[in-house]
C-alpha positions in Angstrom: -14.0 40.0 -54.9 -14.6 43.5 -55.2 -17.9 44.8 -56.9 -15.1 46.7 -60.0 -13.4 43.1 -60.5 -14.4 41.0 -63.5 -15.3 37.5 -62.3 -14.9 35.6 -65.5 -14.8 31.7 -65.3 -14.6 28.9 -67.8 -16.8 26.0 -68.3 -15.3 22.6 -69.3 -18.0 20.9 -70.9 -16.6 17.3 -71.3 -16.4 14.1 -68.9 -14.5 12.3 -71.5 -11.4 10.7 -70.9 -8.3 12.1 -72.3 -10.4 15.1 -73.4 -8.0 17.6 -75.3 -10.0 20.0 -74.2 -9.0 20.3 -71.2 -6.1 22.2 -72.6 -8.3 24.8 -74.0 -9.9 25.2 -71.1 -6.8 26.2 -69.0 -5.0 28.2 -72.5 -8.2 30.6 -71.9 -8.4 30.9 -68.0 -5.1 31.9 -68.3 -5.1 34.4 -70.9 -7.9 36.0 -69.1 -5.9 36.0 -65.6 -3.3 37.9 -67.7 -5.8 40.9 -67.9 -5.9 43.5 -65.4 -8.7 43.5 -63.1 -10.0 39.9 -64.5 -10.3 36.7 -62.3 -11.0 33.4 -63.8 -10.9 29.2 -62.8 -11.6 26.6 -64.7 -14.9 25.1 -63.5 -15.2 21.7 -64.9 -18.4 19.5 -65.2 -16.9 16.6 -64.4 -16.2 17.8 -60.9 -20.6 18.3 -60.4 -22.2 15.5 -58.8 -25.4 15.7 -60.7 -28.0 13.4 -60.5 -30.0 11.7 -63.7 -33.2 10.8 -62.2 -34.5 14.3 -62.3 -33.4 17.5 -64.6 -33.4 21.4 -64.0 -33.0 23.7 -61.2 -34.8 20.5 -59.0 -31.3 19.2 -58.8 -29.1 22.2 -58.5 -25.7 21.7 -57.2 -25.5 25.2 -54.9 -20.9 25.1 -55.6 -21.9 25.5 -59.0 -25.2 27.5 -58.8 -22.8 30.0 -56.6 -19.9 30.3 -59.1 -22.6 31.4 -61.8 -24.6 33.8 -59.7 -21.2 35.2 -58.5 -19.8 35.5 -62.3 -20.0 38.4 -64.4 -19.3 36.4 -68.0 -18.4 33.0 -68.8 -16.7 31.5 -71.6 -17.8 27.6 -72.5 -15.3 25.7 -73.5 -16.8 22.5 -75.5 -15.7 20.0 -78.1 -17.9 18.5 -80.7 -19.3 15.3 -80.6 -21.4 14.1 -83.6 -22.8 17.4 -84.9 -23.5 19.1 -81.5 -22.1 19.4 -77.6 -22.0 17.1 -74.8 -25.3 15.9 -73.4 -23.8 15.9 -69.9 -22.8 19.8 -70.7 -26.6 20.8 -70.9 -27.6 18.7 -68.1 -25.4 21.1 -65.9 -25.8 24.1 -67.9 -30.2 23.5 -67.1 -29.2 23.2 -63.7 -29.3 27.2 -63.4 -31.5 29.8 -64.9 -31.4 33.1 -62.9 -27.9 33.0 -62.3 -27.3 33.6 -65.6 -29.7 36.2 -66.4 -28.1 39.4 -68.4 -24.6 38.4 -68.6 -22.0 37.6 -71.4 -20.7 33.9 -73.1 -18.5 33.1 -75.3 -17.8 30.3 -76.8 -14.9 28.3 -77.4 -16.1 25.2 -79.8 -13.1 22.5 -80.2 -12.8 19.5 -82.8 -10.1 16.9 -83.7 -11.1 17.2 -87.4 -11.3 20.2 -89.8 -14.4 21.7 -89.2 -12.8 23.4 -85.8 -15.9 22.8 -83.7 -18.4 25.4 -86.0 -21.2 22.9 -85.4 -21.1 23.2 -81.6 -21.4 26.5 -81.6 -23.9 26.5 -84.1 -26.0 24.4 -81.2 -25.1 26.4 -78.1 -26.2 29.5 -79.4 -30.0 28.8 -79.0 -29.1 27.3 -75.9 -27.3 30.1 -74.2 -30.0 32.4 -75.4 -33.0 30.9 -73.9 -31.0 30.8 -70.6 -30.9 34.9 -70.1 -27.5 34.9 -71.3 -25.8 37.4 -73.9 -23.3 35.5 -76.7 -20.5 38.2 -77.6 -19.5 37.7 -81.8 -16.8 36.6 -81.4 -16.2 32.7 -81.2 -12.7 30.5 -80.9 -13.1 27.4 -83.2 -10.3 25.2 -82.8 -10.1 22.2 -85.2 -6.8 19.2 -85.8 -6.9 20.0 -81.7 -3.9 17.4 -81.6 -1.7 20.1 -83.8 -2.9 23.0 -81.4 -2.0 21.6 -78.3 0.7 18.8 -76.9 -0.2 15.8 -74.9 1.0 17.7 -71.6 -1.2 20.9 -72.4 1.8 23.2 -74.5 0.3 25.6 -76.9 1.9 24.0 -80.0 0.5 27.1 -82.2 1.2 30.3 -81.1 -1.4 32.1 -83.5 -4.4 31.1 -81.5 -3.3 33.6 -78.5 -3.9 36.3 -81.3 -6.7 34.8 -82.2 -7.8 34.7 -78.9 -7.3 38.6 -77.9 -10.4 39.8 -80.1 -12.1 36.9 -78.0 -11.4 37.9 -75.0 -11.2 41.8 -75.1 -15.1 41.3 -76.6 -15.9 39.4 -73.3 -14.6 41.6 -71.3 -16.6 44.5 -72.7 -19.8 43.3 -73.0 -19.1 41.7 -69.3 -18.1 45.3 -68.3 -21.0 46.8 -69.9 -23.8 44.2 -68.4 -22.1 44.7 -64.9 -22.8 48.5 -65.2 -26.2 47.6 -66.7 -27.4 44.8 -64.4 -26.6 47.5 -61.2 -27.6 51.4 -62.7 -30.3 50.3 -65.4 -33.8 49.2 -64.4 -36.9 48.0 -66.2 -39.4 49.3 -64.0 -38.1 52.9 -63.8 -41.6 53.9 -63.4 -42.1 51.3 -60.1 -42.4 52.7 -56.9 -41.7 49.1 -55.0 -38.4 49.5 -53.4 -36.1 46.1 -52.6 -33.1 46.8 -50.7 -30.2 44.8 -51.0 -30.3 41.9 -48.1 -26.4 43.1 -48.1 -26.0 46.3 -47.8 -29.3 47.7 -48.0 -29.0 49.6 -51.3 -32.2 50.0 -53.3 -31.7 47.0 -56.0 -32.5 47.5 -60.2 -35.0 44.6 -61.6 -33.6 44.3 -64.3 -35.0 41.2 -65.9 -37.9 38.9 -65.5 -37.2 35.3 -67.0 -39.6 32.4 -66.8 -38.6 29.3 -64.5 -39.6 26.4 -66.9 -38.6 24.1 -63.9 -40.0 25.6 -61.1 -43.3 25.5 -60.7 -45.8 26.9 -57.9 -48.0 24.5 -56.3 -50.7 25.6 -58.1 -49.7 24.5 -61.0 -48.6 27.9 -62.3 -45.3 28.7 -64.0 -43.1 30.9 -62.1 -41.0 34.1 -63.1 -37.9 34.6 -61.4 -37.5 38.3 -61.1 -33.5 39.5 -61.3 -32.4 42.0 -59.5 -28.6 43.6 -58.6 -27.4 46.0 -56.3 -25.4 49.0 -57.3 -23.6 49.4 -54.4 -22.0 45.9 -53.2 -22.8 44.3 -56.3 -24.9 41.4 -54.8 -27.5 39.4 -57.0 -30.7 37.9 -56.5 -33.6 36.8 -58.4 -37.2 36.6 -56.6 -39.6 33.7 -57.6 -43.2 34.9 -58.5 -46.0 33.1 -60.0 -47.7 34.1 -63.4 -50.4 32.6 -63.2 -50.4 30.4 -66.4 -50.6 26.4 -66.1 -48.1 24.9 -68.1 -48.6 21.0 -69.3 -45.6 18.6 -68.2 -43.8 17.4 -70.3 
């Protein structure tokens, strides 16, 4: 995929049998494969063989850590279950950190009752936010999910692809506009270090430094994960450092 090409995926945040959500999931990637020079999949967290003994980046899944480092947005698709989102949804979303750094999420909250899934996006928010990424302001709440789509995935309600296009041209802007800003605008202006990309050899932006709650240095010392982007292939890494404080575990 082409540095210009929007890389846009969706997040199915529920295991759950006969989720509805499912639907969702697939009415967005679609839409957003209708626009020109978008790509999206439906990534689905069932599919991630995560393990439950331990939490964090210590058991990143590299398929899924790729897909997020090579995404430019990412809309998280997520139904609400009593008051909030799927445990198992955070559990993969804490797998990754850096890989999200600086780019755009919306939010797609789903309920079978009235209240069209307000609650879970009410919840994700903070979430999302201490991750590095950017919410757009623009939501999809879809509540009575079993009027809005058939048991075999129809769209039974042909209103929410209107309400979807503010959605989704939103994303696509702020995704546009971190892209640009993640490769041309720097931090460090002023900083005469120069990384070149391990790509193409292009002098890389550091455009972010985000602490690593679940990495830490073997002495003890939390450890910054400093993003950085390439303006001319496009290629992004973050570089681990340590600060020098000593968290406590917890």
């Amino acid at each position: 995929m082409g540095p210009s090409r929007l890389n846009i995926p969706v997040v199915l945040g529920t295991a759950r049998k006969g989720r509805a959500s499912v639907h969702a999931a697939g009415f967005i990637c679609d839409l957003l494969n209708q626009r020109a020079g978008v790509a999206s999949d439906v990534i689905d967290i069932a599919s991630i063989p995560l393990p439950t003994d331990d939490a964090g980046e210590a058991i990143k899944h590299e398929p899924f850590a790729a897909a997020m480092r090579a995404a430019d947005g990412l809309v998280i698709v997520s139904p609400e279950y009593n008051h909030s989102f799927p445990g198992l949804l955070k559990h993969a979303l804490d797998s990754c950190l850096s890989e999200y750094i600086h780019k755009a999420v919306g939010i797609v909250g789903i309920s079978s009752g009235p209240f069209a899934g307000i609650r879970v996006v009410q919840s994700l928010l903070p979430v999302t936010r201490e991750l590095g990424l950017v919410t757009i302001f623009w939501d999809i709440n879809i509540g009575q999910v079993a009027k809005v789509f058939g048991d075999d995935g129809r769209l039974l309600d042909q209103a929410f692809v209107g309400r979807a296009d503010r959605f989704i041209r939103e994303l696509i802007w702020m995704s546009k506009a971190l892209k640009y800003a993640r490769a041309h605008v720097s931090i460090d202006e002023e900083a005469k270090e120069i990384v070149p990309c391990p790509a193409c050899g292009t002098s890389m932006t550091h455009h972010a430094d985000k602490v690593v709650a679940a990495a830490i240095a073997d002495d003890g010392s939390v450890v910054m994960a400093a993003a950085r982007a390439c303006p001319g292939c496009g290629t992004e890494v973050a570089e681990l450092a340590a600060s020098g404080s000593s968290p406590m575990s917890v």
